[in-house]
N, CA, C and O atoms as a Tripos MOL2 file, in Angstrom:
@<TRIPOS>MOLECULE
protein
  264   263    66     0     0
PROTEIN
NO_CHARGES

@<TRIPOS>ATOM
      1 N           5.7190   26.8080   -0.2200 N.3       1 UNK1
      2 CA          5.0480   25.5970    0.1810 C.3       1 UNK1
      3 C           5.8580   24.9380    1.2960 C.2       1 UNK1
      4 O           7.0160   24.5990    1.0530 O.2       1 UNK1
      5 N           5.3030   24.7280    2.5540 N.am      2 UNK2
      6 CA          5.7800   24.0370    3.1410 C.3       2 UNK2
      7 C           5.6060   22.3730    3.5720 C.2       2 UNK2
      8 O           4.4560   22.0480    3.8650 O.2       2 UNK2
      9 N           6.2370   21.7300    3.6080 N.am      3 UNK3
     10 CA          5.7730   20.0440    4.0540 C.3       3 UNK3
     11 C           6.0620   19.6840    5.1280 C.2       3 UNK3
     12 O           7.2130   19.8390    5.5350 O.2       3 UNK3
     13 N           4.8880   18.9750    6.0560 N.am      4 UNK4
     14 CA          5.5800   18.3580    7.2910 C.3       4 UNK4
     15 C           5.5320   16.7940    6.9930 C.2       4 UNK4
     16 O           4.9750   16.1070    7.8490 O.2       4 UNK4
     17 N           6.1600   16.0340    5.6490 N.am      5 UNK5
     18 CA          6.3430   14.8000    5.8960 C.3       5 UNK5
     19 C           7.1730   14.4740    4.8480 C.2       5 UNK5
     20 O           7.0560   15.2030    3.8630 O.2       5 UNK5
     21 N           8.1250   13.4250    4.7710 N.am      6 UNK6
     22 CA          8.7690   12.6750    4.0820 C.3       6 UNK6
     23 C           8.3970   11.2790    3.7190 C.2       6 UNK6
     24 O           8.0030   10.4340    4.5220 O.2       6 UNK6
     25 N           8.5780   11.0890    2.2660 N.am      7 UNK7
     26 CA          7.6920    9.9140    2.6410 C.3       7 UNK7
     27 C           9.6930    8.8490    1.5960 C.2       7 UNK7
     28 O          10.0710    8.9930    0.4330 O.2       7 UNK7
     29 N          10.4420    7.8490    2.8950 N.am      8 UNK8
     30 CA         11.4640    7.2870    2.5690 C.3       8 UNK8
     31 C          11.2310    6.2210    1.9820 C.2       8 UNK8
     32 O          10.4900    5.4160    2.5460 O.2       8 UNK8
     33 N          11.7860    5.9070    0.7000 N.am      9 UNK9
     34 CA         11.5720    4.7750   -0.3260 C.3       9 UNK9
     35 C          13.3080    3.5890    0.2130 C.2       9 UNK9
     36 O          14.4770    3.9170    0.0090 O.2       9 UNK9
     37 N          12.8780    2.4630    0.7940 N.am     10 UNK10
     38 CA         13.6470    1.2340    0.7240 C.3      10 UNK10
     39 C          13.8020    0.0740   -0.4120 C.2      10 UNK10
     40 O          14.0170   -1.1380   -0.3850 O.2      10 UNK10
     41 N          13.6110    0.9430   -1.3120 N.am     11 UNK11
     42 CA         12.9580   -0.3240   -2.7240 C.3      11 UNK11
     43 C          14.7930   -0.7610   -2.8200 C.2      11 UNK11
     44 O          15.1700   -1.9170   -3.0110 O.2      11 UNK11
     45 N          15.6780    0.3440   -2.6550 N.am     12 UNK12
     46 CA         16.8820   -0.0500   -3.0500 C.3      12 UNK12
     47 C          18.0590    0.0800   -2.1710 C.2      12 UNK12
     48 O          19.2310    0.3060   -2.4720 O.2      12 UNK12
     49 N          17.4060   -0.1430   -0.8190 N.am     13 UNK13
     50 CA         18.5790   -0.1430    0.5150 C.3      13 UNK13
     51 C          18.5860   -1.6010    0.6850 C.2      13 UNK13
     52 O          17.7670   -2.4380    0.3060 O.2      13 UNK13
     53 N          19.6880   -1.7250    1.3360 N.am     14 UNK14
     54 CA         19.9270   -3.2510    1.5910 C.3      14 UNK14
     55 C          19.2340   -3.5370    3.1220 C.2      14 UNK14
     56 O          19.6850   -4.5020    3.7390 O.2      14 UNK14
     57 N          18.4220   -2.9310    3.5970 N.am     15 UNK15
     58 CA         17.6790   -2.7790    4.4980 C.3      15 UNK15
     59 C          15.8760   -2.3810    4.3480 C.2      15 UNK15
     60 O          15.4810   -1.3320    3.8410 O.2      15 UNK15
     61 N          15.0600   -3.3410    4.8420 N.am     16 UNK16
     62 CA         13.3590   -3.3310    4.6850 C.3      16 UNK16
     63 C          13.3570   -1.7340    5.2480 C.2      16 UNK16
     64 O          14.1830   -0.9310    5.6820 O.2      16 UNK16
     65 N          12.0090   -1.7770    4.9870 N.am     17 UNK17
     66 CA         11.5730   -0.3000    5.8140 C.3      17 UNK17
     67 C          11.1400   -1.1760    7.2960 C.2      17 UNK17
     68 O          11.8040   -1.0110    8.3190 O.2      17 UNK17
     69 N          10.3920   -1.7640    7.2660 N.am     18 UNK18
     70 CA         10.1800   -2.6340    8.4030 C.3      18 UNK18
     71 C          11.4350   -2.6490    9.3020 C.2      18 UNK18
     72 O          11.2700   -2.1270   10.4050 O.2      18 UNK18
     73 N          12.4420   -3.0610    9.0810 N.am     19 UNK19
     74 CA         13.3840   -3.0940    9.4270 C.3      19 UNK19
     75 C          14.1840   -1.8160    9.9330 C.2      19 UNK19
     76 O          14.5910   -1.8320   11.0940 O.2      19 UNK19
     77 N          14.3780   -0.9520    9.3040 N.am     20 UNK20
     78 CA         14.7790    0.5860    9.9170 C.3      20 UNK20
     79 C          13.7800    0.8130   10.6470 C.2      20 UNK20
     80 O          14.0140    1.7230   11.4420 O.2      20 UNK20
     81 N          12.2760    0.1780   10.7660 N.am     21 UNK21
     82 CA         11.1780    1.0910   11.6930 C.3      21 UNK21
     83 C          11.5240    0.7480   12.9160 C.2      21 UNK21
     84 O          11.6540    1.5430   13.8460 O.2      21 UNK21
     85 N          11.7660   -1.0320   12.9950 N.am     22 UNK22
     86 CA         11.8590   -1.2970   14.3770 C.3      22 UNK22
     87 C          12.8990   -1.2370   14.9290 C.2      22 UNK22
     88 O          12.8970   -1.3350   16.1560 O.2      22 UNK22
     89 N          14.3350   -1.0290   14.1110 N.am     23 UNK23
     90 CA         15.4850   -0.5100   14.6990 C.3      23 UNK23
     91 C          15.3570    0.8140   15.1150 C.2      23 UNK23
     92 O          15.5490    0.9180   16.3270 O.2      23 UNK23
     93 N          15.0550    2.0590   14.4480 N.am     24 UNK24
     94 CA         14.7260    3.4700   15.0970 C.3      24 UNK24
     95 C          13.4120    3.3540   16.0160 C.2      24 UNK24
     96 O          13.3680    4.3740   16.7030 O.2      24 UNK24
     97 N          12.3740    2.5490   16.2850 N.am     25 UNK25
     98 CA         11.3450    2.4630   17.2440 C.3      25 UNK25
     99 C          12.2120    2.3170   18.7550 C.2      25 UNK25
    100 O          12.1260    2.9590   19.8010 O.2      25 UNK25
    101 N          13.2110    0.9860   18.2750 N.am     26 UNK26
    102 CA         13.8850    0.9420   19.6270 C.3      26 UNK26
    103 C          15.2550    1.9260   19.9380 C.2      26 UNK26
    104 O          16.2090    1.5980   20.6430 O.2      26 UNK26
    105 N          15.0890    3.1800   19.2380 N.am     27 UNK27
    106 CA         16.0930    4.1290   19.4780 C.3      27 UNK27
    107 C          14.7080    5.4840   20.2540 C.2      27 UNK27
    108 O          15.0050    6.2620   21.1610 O.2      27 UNK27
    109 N          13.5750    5.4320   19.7240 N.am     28 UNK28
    110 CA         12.9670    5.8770   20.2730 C.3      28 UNK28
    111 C          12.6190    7.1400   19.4440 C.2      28 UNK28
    112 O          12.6860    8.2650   19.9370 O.2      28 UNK28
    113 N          12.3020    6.9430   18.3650 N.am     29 UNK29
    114 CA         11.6140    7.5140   17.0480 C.3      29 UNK29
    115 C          11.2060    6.4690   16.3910 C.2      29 UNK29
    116 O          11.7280    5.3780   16.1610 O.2      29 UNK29
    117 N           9.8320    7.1160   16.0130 N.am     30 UNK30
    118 CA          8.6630    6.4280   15.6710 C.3      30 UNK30
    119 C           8.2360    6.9130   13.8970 C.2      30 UNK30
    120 O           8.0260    8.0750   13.5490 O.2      30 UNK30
    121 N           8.2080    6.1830   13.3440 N.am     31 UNK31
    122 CA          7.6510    6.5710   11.9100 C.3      31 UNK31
    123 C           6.4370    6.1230   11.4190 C.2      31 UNK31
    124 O           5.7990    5.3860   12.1710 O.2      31 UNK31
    125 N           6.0050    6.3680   10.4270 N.am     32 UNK32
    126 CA          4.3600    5.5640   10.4220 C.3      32 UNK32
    127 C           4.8440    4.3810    8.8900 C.2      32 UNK32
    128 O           5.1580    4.7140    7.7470 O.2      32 UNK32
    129 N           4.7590    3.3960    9.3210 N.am     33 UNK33
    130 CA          4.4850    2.3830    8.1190 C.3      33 UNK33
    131 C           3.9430    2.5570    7.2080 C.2      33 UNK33
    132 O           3.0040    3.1370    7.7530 O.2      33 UNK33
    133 N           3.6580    2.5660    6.0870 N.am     34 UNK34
    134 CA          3.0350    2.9720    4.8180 C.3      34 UNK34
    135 C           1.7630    1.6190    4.0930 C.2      34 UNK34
    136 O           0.7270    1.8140    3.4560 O.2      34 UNK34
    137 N           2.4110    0.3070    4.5320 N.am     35 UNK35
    138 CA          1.7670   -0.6730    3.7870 C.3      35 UNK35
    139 C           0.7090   -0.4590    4.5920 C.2      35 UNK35
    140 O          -0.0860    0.2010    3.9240 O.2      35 UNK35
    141 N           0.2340   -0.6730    5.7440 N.am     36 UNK36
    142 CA         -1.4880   -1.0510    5.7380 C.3      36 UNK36
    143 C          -1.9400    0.2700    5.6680 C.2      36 UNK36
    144 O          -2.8270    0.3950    4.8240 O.2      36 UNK36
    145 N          -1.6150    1.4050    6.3140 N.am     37 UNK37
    146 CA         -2.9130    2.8650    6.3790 C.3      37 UNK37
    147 C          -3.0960    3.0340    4.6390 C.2      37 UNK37
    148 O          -4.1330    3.1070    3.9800 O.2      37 UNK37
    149 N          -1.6660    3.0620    4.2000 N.am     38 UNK38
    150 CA         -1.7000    3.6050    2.7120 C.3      38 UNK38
    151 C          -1.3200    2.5110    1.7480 C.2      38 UNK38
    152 O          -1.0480    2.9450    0.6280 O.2      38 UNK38
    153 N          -1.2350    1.2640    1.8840 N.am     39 UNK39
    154 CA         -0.8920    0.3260    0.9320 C.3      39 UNK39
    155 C           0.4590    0.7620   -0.1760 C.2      39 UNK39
    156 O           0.5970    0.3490   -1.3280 O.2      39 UNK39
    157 N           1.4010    1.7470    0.6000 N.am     40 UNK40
    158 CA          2.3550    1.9120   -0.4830 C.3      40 UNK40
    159 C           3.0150    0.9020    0.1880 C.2      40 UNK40
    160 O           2.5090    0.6360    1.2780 O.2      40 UNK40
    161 N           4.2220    0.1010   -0.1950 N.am     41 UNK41
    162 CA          4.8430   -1.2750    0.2880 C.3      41 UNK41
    163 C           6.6130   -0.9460    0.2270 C.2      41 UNK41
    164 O           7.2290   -0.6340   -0.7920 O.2      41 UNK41
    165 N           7.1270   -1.0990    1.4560 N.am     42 UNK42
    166 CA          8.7320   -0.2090    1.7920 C.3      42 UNK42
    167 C           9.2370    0.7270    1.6470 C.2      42 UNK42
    168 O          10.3100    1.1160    1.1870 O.2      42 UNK42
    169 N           7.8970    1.3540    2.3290 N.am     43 UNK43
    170 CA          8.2670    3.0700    2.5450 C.3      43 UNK43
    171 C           7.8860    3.2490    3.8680 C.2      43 UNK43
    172 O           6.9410    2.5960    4.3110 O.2      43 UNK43
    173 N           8.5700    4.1480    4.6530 N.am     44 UNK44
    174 CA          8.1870    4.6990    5.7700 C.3      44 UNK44
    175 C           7.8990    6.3280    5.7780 C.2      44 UNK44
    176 O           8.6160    7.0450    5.0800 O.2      44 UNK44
    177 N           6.9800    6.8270    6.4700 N.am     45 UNK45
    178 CA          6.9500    8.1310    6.3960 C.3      45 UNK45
    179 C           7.3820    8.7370    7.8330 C.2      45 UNK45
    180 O           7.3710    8.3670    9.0070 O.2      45 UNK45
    181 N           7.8280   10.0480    6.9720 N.am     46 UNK46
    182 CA          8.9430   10.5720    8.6320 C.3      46 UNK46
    183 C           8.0910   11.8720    8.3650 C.2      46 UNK46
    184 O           7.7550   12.3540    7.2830 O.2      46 UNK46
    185 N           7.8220   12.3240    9.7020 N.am     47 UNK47
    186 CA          6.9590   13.6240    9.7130 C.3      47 UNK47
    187 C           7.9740   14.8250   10.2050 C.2      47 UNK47
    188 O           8.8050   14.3420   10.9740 O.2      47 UNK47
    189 N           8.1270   15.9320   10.0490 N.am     48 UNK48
    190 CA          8.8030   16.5430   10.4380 C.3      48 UNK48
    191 C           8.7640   16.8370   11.7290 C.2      48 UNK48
    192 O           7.6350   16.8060   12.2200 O.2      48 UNK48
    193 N          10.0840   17.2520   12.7890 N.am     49 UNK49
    194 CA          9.8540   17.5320   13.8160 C.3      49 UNK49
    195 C          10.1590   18.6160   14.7140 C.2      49 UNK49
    196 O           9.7380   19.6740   14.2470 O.2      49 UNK49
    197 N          10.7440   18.7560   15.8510 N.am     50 UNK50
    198 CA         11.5960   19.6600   16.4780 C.3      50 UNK50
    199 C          13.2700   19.5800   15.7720 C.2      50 UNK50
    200 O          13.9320   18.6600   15.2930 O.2      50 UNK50
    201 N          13.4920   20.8970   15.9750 N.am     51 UNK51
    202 CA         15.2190   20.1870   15.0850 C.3      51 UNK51
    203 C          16.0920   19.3620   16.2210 C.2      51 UNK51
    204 O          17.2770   19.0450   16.1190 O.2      51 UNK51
    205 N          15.3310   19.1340   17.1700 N.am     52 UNK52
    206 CA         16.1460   17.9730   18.0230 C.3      52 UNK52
    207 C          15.8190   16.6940   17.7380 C.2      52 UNK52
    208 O          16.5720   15.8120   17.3270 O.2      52 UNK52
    209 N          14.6130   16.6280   17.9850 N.am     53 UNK53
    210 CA         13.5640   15.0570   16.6420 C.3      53 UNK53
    211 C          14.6510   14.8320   15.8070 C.2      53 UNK53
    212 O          15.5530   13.9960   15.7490 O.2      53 UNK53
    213 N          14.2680   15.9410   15.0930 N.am     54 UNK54
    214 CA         15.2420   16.1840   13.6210 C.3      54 UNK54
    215 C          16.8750   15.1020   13.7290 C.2      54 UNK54
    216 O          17.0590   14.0250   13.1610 O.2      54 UNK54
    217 N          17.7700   15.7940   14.5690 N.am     55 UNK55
    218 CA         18.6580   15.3850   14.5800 C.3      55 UNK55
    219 C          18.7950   14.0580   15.1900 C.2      55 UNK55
    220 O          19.7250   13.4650   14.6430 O.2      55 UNK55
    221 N          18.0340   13.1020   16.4430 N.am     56 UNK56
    222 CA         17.8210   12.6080   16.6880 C.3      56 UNK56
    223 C          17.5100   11.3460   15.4970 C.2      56 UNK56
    224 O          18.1630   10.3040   15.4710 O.2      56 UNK56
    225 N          16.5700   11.6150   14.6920 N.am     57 UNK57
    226 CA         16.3760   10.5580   13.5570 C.3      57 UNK57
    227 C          17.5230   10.6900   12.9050 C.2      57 UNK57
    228 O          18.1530    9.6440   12.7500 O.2      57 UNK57
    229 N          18.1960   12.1160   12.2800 N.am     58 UNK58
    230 CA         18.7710   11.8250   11.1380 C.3      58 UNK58
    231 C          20.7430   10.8810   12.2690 C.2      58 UNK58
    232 O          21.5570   10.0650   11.8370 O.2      58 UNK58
    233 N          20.6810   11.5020   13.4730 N.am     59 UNK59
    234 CA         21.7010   10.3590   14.0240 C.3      59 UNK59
    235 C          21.4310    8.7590   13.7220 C.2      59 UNK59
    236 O          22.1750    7.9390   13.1840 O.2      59 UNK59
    237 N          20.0790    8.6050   14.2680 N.am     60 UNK60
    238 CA         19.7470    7.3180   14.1980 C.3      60 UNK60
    239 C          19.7020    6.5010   13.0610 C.2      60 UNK60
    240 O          19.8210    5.2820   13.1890 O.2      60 UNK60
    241 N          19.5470    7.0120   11.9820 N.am     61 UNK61
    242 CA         19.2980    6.3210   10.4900 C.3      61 UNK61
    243 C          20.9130    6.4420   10.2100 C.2      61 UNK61
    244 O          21.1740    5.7180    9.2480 O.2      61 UNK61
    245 N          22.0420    7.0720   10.6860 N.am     62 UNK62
    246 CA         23.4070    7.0300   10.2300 C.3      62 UNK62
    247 C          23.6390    5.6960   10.6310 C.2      62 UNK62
    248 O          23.6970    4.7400    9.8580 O.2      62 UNK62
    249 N          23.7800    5.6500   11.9580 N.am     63 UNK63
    250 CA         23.8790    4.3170   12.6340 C.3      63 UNK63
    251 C          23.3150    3.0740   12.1640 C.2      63 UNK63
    252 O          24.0250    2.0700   12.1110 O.2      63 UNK63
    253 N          22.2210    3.0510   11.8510 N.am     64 UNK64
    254 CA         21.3240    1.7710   11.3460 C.3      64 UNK64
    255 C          21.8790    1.4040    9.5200 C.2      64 UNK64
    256 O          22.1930    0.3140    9.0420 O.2      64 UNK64
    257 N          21.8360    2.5900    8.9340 N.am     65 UNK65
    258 CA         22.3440    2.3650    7.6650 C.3      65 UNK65
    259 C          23.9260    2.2040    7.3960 C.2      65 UNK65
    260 O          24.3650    1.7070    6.3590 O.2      65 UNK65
    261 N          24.5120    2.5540    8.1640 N.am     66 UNK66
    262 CA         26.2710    2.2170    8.3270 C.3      66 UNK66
    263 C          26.8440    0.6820    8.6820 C.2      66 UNK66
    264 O          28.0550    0.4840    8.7860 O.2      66 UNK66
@<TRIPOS>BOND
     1     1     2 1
     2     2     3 1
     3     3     4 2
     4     3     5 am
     5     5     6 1
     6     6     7 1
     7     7     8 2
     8     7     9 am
     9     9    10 1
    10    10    11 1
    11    11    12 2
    12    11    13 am
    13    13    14 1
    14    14    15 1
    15    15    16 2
    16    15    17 am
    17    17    18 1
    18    18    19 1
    19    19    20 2
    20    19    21 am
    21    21    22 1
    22    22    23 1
    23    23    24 2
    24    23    25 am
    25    25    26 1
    26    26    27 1
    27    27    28 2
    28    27    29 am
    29    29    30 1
    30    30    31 1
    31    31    32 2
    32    31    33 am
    33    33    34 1
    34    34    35 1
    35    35    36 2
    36    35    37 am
    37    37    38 1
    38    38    39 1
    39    39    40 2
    40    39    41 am
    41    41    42 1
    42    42    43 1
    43    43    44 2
    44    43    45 am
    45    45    46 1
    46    46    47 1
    47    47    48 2
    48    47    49 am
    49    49    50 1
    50    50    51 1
    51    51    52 2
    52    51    53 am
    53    53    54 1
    54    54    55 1
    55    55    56 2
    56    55    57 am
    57    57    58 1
    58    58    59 1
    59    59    60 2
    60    59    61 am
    61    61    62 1
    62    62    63 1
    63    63    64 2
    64    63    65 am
    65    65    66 1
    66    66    67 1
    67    67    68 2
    68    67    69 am
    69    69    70 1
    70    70    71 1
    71    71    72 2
    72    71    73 am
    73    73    74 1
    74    74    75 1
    75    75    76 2
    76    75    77 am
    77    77    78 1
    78    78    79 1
    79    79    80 2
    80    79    81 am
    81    81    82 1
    82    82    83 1
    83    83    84 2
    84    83    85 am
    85    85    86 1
    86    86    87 1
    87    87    88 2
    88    87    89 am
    89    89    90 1
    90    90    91 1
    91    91    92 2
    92    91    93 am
    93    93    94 1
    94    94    95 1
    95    95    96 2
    96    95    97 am
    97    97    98 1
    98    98    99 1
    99    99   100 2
   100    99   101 am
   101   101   102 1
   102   102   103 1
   103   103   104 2
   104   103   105 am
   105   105   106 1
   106   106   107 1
   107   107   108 2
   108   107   109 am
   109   109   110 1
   110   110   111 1
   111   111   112 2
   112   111   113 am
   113   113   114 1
   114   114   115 1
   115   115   116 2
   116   115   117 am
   117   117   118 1
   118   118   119 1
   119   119   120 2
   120   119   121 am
   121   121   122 1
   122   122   123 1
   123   123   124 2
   124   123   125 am
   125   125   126 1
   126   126   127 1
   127   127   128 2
   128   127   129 am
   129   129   130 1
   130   130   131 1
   131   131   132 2
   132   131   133 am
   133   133   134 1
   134   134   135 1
   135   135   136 2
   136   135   137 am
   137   137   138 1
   138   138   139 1
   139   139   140 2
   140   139   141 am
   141   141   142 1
   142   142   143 1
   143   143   144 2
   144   143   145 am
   145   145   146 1
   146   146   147 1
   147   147   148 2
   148   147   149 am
   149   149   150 1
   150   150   151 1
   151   151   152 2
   152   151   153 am
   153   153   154 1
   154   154   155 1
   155   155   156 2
   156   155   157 am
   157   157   158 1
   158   158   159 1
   159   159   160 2
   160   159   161 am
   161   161   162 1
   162   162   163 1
   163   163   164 2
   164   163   165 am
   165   165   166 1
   166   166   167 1
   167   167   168 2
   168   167   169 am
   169   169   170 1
   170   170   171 1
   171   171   172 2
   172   171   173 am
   173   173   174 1
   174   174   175 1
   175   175   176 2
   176   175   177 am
   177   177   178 1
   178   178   179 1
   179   179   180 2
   180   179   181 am
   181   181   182 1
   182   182   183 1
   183   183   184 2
   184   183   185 am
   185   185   186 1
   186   186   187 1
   187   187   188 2
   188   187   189 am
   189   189   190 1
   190   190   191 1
   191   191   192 2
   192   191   193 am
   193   193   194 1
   194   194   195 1
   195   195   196 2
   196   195   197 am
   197   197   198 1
   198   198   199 1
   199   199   200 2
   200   199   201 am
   201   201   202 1
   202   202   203 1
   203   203   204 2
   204   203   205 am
   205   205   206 1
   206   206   207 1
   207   207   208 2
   208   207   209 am
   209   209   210 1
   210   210   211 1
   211   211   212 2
   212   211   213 am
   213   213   214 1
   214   214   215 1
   215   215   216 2
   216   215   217 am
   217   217   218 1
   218   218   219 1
   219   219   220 2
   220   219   221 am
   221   221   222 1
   222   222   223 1
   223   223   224 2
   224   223   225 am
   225   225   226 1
   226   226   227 1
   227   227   228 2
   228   227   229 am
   229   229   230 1
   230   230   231 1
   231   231   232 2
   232   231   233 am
   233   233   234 1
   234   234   235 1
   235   235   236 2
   236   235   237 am
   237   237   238 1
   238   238   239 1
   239   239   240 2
   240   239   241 am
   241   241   242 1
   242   242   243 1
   243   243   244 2
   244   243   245 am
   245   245   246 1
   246   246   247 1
   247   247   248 2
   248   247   249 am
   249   249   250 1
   250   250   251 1
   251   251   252 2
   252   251   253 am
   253   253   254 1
   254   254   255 1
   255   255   256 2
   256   255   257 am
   257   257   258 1
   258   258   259 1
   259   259   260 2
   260   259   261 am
   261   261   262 1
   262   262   263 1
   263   263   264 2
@<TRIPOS>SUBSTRUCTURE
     1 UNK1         2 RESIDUE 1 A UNK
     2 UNK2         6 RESIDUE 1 A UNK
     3 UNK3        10 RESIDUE 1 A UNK
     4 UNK4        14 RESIDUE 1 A UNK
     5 UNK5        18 RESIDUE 1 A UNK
     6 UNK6        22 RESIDUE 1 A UNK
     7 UNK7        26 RESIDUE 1 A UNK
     8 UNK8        30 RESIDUE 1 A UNK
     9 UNK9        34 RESIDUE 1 A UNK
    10 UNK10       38 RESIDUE 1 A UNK
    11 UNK11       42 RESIDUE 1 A UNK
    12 UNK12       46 RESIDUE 1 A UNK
    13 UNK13       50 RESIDUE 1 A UNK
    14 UNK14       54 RESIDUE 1 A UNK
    15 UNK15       58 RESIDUE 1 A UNK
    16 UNK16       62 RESIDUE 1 A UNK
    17 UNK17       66 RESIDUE 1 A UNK
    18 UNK18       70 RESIDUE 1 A UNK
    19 UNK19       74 RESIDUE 1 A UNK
    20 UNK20       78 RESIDUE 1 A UNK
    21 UNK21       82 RESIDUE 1 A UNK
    22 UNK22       86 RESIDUE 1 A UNK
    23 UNK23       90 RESIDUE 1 A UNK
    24 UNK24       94 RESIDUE 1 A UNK
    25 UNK25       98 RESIDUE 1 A UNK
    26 UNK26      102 RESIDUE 1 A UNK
    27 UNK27      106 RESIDUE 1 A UNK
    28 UNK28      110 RESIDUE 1 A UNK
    29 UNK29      114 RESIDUE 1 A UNK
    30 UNK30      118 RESIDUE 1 A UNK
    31 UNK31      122 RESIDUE 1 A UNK
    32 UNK32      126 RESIDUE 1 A UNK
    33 UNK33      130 RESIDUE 1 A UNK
    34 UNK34      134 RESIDUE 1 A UNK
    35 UNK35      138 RESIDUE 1 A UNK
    36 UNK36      142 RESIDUE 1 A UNK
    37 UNK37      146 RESIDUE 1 A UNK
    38 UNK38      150 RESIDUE 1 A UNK
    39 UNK39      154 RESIDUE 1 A UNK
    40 UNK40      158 RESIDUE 1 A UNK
    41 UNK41      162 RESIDUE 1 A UNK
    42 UNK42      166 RESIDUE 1 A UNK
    43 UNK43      170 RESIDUE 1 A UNK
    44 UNK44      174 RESIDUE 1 A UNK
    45 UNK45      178 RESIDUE 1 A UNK
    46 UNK46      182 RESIDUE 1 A UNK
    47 UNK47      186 RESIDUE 1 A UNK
    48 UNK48      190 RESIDUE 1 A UNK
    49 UNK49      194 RESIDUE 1 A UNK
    50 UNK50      198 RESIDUE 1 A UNK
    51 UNK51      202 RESIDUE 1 A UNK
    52 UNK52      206 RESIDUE 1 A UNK
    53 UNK53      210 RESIDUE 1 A UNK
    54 UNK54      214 RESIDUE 1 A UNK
    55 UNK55      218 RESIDUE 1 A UNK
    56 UNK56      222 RESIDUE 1 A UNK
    57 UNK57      226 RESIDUE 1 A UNK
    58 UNK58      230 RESIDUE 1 A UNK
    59 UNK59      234 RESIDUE 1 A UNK
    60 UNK60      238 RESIDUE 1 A UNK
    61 UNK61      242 RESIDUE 1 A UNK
    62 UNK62      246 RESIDUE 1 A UNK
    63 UNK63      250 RESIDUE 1 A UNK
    64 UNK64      254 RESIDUE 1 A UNK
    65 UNK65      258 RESIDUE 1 A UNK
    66 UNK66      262 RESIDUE 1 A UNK
């Protein structure tokens, strides 16, 4: 089985999902919000990408969560 999405739970970061979206938006990765398309509430979903995407987010979320 393969998956192209993650779906990241903030229920227990000291950081919103809102908050990591628009800090990695302005790094220049984009995630999809969860509350209005899907009404789940501080989650963001990360779709899989190129493994440069890839590394690109997973740099960016070090930084923002550090």
């Amino acid at each position: 089985m393969m998956l192209n999405f993650l779906l990241i739970n903030f229920d227990k970061c000291k950081f919103s999902a809102n908050y990591v979206f628009k800090k990695l938006q302005l790094k220049g990765t984009i995630l999809r919000p969860t509350k209005d398309g899907y009404n789940i509430r501080n989650k963001l979903r990360l779709t899989t990408g190129s493994s440069i995407q890839n590394a690109r987010f997973i740099s960016g979320i070090k930084i923002i969560l550090n």
